[in-house]
N, C-alpha and C positions, 0 to 999 in steps of 0.2 A: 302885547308881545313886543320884543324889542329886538331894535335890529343894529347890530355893528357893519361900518360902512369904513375901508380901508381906502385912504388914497395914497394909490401905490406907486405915485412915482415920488411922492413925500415921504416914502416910508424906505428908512437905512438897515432894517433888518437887525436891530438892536437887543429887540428880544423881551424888552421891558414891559410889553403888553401881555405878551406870553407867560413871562413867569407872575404877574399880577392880577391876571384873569383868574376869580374864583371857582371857575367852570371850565376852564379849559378851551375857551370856547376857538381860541385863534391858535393859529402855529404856522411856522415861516415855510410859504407854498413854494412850486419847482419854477415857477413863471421869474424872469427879468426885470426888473423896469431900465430906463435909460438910462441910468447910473450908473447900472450892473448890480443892483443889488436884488437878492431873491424876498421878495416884499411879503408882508404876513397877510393870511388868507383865515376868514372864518371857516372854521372846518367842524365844526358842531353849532351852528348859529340856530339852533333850535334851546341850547339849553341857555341863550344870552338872556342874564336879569336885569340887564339895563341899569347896571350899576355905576359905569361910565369910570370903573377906575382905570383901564386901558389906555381912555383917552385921556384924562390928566397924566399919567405915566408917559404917555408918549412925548420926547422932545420936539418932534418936527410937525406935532399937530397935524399926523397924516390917519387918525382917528377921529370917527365919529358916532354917536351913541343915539340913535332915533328909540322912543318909545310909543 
């Protein structure tokens, strides 16, 4: 099973991960980081295939892809 893992004070709420998940698995949660930005939250992390396109998509490498 694979697990996506957000680090969310690296994460600008871009969106890139979101619209490139073939699962849906992430979408941008109600939480802050110090930035001010509302950071992306696995919200279906049961259906992640550990495809890890999220985390190449992402610019600030605030993604990570464990399987």
């Amino acid at each position: 099973m694979a697990k996506v893992q957000i680090v969310a004070e690296r994460c600008k709420s871009c969106g890139y991960c979101i619209k490139f998940c073939p699962k849906q698995v992430l979408a941008i949660g109600d939480k802050v980081n110090s930035k001010g930005y509302e950071y992306v939250v696995p919200v279906h992390p049961d259906d992640c295939i550990g495809c890890a396109i999220c985390g190449r998509m992402c610019p600030d490498g605030a993604i990570e892809v464990f399987k």
